[in-house]
N, C-alpha and C positions, 0 to 999 in steps of 0.2 A: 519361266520368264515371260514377262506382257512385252510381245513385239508392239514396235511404234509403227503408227500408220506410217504408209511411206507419203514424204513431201508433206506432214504437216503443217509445216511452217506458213506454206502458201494459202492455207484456209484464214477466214478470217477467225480472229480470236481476239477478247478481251484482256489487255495484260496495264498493269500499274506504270506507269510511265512518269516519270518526274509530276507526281503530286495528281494524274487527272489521267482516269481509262481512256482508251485508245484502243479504237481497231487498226488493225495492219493486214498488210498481204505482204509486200515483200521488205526486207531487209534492205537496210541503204547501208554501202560495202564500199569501204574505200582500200587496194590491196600495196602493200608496200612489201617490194621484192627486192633480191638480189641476184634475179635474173641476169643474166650472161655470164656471171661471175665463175670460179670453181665447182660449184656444182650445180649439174644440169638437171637437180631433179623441180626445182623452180619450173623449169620447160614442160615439162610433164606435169606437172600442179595449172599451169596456165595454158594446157590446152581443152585440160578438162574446165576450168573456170569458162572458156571459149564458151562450150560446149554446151554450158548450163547456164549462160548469162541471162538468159530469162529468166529466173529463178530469183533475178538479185536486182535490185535499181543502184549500180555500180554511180560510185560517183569521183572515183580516183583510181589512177594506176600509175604510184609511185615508184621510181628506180631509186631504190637505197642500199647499193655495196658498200657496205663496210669493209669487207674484207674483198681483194678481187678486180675484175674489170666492169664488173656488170654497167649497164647505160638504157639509156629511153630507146636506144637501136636496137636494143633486141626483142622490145616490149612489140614495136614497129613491127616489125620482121614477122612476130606469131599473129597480130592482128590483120596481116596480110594473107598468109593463110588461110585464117579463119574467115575472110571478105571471096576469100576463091571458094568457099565449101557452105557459105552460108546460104545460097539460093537451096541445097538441099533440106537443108536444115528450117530451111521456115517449112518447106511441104510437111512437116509434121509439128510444129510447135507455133505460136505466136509471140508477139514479145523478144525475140531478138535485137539485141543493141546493134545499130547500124555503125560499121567499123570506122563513117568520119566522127563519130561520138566519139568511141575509144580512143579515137586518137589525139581527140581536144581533151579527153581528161588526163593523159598519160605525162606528168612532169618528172623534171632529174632530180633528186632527192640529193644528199650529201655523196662524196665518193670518200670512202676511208672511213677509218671511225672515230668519234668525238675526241678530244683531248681529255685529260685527267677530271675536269668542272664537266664532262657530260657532255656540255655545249657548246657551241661556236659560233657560227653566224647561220642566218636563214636561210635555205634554199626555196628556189622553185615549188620543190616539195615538200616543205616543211610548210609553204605559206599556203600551198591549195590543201594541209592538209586542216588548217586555221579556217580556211574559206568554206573549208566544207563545213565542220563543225558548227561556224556559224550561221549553217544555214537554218531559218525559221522550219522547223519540221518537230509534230511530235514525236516521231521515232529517233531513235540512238541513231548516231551513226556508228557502225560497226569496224575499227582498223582492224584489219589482220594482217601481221606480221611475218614474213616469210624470211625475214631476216633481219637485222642489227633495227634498235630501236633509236639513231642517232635522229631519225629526222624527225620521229616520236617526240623525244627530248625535245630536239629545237621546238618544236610546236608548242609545246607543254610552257617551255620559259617564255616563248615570247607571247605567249596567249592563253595564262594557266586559265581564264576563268572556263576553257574551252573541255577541261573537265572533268565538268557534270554532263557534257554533252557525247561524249563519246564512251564505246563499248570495244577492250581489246581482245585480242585472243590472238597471242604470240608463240610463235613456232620457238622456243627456246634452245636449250641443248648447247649444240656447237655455236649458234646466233646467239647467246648469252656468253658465251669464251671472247666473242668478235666484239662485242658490243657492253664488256662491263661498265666502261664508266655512264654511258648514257643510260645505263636498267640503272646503276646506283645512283645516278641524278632523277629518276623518276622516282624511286623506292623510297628515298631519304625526305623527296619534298613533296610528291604526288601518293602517300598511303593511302589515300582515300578512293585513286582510279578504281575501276571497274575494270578487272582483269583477271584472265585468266591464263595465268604463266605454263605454259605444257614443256616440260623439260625432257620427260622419257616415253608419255606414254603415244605420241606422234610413231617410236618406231612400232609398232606393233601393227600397222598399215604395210608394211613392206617385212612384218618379221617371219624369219624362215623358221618359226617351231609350228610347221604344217600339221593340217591334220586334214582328212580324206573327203570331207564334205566343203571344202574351203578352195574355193576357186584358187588355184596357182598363177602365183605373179610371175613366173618365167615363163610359161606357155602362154598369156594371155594376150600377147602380139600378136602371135601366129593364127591364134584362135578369134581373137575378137576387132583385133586392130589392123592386120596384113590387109592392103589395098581397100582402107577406108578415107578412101579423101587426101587433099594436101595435106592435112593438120595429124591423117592417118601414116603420111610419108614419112614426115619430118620426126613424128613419136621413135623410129627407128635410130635417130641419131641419138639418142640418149640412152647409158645403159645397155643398147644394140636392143632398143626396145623392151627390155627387163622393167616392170613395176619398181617404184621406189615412191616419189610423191608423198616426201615427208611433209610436206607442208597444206596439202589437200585437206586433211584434220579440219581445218580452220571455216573451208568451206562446206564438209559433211555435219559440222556442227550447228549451219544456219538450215542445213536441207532437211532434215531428219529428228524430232526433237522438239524441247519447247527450249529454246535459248536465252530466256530468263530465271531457266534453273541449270545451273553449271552442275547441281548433284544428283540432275535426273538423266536416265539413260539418253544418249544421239548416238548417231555416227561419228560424230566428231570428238565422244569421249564422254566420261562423267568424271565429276572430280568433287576436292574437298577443300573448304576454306581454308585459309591457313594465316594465322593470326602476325608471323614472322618468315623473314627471310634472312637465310642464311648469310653471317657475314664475320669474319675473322681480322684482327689486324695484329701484327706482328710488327717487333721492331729489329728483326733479325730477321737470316737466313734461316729456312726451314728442316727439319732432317724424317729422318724414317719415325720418331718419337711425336709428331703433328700428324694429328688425323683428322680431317673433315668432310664433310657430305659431298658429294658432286653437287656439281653446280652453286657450290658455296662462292660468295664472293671474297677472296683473298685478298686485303690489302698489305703489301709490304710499305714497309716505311724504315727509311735508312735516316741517319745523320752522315754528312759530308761536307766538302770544302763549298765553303762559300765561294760561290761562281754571277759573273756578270754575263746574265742570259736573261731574256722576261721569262716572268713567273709560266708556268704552264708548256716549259719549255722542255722539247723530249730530248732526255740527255743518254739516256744505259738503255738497256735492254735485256727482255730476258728470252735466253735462247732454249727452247721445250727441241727436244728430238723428235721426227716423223717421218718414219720410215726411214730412206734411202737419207733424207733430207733434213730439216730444220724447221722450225715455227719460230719467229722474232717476235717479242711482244715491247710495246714500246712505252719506257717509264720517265718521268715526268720530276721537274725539278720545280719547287712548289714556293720557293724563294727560304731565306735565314738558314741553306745548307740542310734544309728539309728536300729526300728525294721519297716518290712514292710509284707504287706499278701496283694495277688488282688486274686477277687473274681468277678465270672461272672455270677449273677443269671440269669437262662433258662426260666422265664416265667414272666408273669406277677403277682405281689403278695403282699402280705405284709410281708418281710423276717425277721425273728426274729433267733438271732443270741447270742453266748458270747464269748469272749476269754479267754483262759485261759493260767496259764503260772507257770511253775516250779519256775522261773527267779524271786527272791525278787526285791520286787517295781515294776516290769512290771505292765503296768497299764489293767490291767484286768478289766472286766463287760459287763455286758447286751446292744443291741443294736436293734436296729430296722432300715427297709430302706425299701419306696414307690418305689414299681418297677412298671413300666406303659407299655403299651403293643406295643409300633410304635418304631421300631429300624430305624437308629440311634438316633432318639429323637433330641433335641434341642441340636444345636451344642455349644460346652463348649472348651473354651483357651488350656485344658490340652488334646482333642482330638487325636489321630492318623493321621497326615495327608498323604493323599494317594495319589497314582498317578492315571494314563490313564484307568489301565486294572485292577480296583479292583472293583468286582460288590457285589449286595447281593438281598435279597427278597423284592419284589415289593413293595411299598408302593399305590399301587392305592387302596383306598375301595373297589371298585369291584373286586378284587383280593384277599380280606381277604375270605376266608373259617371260618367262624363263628368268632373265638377270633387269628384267626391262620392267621398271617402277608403272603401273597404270596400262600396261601396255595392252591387257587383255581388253578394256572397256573401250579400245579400239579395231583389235584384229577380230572379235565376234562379229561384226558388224560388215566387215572386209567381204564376205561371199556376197550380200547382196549389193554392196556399194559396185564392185566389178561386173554383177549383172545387171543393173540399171543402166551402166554406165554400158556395156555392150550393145544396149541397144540403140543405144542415141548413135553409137560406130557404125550400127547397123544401117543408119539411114544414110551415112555418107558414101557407103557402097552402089 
């Protein structure tokens, strides 16, 4: 295998750029999170970004829960941190964002997720993420997505010409369950983004099919993090300090790599174009006899009583079982006693599912749906069709990481990403 230098990215290099070469040094990085939310591994993804902000000419740090509490307070909160540990941090680097910068680029993005049409209204963060796009620069600006694509969306409708100007690279998976109608408002009107959809192979950064030359993400607190700085403190509240950083991917992808080829090895993955995206619609309740890809976008669609509500109006839901608990997902009454809910299951499974509905005569009951493990699965009439620049997680076998599609063309890469990164820990001791 040809190891890649480490940190090419940062060298200059000749790359085609909307019609006319271009040298670069750093990437222009705008990160949209669902920090504070339910899962704290966002926290752990953003102390490491902290950490290598020199790397990057950051020009946003969007709050986008879709699903969740998350807010700009917690965005707040790690940038304080990171303002207490950085006088160490420049004694060995140059190029550190000064943390009143981060905090002028940090807006509140949407809270919840889009409605049935994708979109809604603009936010804070959906408008800085239009302001960045337009900015005069030959380089992309690069989103990465740490969660729901709603404020993506918003940007996109209220500023499609905005593009050609931007480069995604979206943490999918569960963030595609949170966020189907705004991915199927992008997919349906934007085939032509520049994107690269990662649905399975992000886990293979945190996957437990260890092997002996592979630095271990459960000892790597005690070992590389234990009394490294405030940023080294607070690493202990997530996890109890256990590696996870499903969303890191996004940013080993700009460190490691040439990032104009999505099918050449990084840290951040390799991947394969993909001409379609998976999409099913039914006009019924599903049973064990429906089988589809994960991560397929499911649309149900009922007929029912004509009801006086506005269009876009969430009327039924549909209740998925988790754990001890429930997951509600919320479906949408689309006007002429048209009801509709898409739903995007994150793994492979047998999902057992009900709808339920205030709405007399909505047709409510129990359901079931074979989800199989190889995204995009068997290509289907009612598909996404894409353009040039829309890629996603490998389908070679030799690339599965046990059950985990693409997973491997991330966790090879895993022993040196964790010792790079230990040393930069290093210096906060």
């Amino acid at each position: 295998m040809i190891r890649i230098s480490l940190f090419s990215i940062i060298y200059l290099f000749s790359v085609q750029l909307f019609g006319q070469t271009t040298s670069i040094t750093k990437p222009r990085v705008l990160i949209s999170t669902d920090i504070g939310g339910t899962d704290p591994d966002d926290n752990q993804s953003m102390s490491h970004l902290l950490m290598y902000n020199d790397l990057f000419d950051l020009e946003g740090l969007v709050s986008s829960p879709s699903y969740g509490s998350g807010s700009t307070a917690e965005i707040f909160r790690m940038i304080n941190l990171y303002e207490r540990d950085l006088p160490r941090l420049k004694k060995h680097k140059d190029g550190f964002a000064e943390p009143s910068f981060l905090r002028s680029i940090t807006k509140q993005g949407r809270k919840g997720g889009a409605p049935f049409k994708g979109y809604s209204t603009s936010t804070e963060g959906s408008n800085w993420i239009i302001k960045a796009a337009r900015k005069k620069d030959t380089r992309p600006l690069w989103v990465l997505v740490w969660g729901g694509l709603d404020d993506l969306a918003q940007a996109l409708h209220d500023a499609p010409e905005i593009q050609k100007n931007i480069r995604v690279y979206w943490i999918g998976g569960p963030n595609k369950k949170w966020s189907a109608n705004s991915y199927a408002y992008i997919a349906a009107n934007f085939p032509d983004l520049w994107m690269i959809e990662v649905n399975s192979s992000y886990y293979g950064f945190f996957s437990n099919n260890q092997t002996p030359d592979v630095v271990k993400t459960t000892d790597y607190y005690q070992k590389s993090i234990q009394g490294a700085g405030h940023l080294g403190k607070d690493f202990k509240d997530y996890y109890k300090g256990e590696i996870k950083m499903g969303d890191t991917p996004s940013l080993l992808y700009l460190m490691n790599g040439n990032p104009n080829d999505p099918t050449g090895e990084s840290w951040g993955g390799n991947f394969e174009k993909i001409k379609r995206s998976a999409r099913v619609v039914v006009d019924r309740n599903t049973s064990l006899s429906d089988t589809v890809a994960f991560c397929t976008v499911v649309e149900y669609r009922f007929q029912g009583p004509k009801i006086n509500v506005p269009a876009d109006s969430s009327v039924f839901q549909m209740e998925v079982p988790y754990g001890d608990s429930k997951q509600i997902w919320p479906g949408y009454y689309l006007g002429e006693g048209l009801y509709s809910l898409r739903y995007a299951p994150k793994q492979a499974e047998v999902l057992k599912f009900k709808f339920t509905s205030e709405i007399q005569g909505f047709p409510t009951g129990e359901g079931q749906l074979v989800v199989t493990n190889l995204w995009p699965g068997k290509p289907n009439p009612q598909d996404y069709l894409l353009g040039e620049n829309w890629f996603s997680d490998s389908t070679k076998p030799s690339d599965f990481d046990g059950r985990l599609q693409g997973g491997k063309t991330i966790f090879k890469w895993r022993n040196e990403v964790l010792s790079d990164w230990a040393e930069r820990w290093s210096w906060l001791k």
